[in-house]
N, C-alpha and C positions, 0 to 999 in steps of 0.2 A: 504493500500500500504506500502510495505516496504519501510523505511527511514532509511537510516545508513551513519555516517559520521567516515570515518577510518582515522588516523592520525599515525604519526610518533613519534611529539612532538605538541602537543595543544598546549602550550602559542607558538608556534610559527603560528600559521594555526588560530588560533580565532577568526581573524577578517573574515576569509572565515565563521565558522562557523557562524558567526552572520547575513551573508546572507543567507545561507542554510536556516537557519531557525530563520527569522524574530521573531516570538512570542516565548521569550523566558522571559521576563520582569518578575522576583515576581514565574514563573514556578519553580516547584523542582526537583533536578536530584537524584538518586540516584548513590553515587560512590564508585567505589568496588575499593580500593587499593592492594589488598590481593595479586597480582603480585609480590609487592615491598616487601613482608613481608618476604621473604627471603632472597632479595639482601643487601648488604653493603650501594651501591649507592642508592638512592631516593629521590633525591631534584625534581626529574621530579612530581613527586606526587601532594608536595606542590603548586610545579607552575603550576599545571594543574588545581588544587583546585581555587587558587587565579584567574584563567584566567575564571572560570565560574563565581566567585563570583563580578568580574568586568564587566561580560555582565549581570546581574542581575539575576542570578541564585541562588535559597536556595540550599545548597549542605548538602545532606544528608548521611552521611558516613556509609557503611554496608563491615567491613571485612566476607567475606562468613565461612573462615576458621574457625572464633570463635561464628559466631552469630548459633542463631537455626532458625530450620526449618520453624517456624511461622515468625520470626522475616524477614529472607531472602523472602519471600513471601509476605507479607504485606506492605514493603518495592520496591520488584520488582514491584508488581502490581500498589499498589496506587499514587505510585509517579509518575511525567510528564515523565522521561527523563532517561537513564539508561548511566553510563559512566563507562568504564575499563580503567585502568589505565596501564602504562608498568610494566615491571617486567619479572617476570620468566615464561613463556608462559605452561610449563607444569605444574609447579606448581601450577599455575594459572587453568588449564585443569584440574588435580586431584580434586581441590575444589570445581568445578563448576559440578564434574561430583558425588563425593562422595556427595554432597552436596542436590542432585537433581535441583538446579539453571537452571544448563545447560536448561532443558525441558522449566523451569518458562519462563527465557529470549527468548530463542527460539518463545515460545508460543508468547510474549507481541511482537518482533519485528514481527512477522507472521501477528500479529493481526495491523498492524501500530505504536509504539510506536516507539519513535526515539533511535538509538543504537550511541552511541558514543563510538568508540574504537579506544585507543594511543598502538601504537608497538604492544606487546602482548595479547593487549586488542583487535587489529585489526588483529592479525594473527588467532586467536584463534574463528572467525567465520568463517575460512576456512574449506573446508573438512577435512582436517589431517593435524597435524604442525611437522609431522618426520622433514619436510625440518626445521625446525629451530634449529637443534640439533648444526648447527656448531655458535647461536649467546646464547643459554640458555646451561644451563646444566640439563643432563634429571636424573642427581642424586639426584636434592634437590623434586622428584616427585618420591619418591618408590613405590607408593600404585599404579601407573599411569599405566593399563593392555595396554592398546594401546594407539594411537596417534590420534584415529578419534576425531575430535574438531566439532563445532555446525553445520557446512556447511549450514551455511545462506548465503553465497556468493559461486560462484562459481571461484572466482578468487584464488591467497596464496597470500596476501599482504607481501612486504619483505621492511620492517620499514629500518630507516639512510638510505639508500641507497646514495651512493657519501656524507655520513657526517660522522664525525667525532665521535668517536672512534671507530665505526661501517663499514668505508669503506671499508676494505677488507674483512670482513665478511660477509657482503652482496654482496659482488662481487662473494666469492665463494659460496654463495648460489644459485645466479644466474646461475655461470658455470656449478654447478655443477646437479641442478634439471629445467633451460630451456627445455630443450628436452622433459622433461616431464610433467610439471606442464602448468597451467596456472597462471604465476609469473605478480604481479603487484610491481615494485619497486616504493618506493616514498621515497625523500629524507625529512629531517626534517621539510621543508618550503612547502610540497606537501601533499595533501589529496585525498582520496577517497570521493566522493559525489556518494551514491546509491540512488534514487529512484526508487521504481517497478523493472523492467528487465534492465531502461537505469543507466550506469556507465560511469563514467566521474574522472578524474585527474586534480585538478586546485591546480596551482601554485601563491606561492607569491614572 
């Protein structure tokens, strides 16, 4: 059964996640920063790190952008727990896709394994993240032919929503792709919880 826990900001949402999923004690995540490796900002990283390693999680660090292909695999598969962290959503898209990841991840969350995804670590299971072009910039992703992302979800998660420095970005992504998409906004203190087909929004 599919398990995926989508977020905005984890250290804000962590204590949800620790009831999502109780056995978490001494488990290994593996966490792909690789989002952030192009942005300025990334204190979010850190404290996304420290919030697994305070609910007793080994965190194992794998940037996709620089590891190899063996490495990115043996890492995806064997570890308990898979986490993306924010950042640059296409940039983020180009790596997992130049990479071959994309399939690996895909494969592990299809087959059960838990997917934890912060902002573009959570949009980036949607069908296609065009809608995120007004909160990333789709320059720091050249090599990136189109926008189709994993579509493990059938929802566009649209991360900060009503937070801060992200409010009116996410408002005009809302304005502007409602009509069309199937938009889920979640503000910093809100999460996605997927099991199997049922989806749910729980607030802190």
């Amino acid at each position: 059964m599919k398990k995926m826990f989508l977020a905005s900001s984890f250290k804000d949402v962590a204590n949800i996640f620790a009831k999502f999923e109780s056995n978490i004690e001494g488990k290994t995540v593996t966490f792909i920063p690789t989002a952030s490796t192009v942005e300025k900002i990334k204190f979010y990283v850190n404290s996304g790190k420290k919030a697994l390693e305070k609910l007793g999680l080994i965190v194992d660090t794998l940037d996709i952008s620089t590891a190899n292909g063996n490495e990115i695999k043996t890492k995806l598969t064997n570890n308990d727990f898979i986490y993306i962290t924010g950042g640059n959503s296409f940039f983020l898209l180009q790596e997992l896709k130049r990479t071959g990841a994309d399939k690996v991840i895909a494969e592990e969350v299809q087959a059960g394994k838990l997917y934890i995804g912060e902002s573009a670590g959570a949009m980036v299971m949607s069908g296609n993240i065009e809608y995120a072009k007004a909160m990333d910039s789709v320059e720091k992703a050249p090599s990136l032919m189109n926008y189709d992302a994993l579509g493990l979800v059938d929802i566009y998660p649209v991360p900060h929503y009503e937070s801060a420095p992200f409010k009116k970005i996410a408002q005009a992504i809302i304005d502007a792709y409602s009509p069309s998409l199937n938009l889920t906004p979640i503000s910093n203190h809100d999460c996605i919880l997927i099991e199997g087909s049922n989806i749910r929004i729980e607030k802190n």
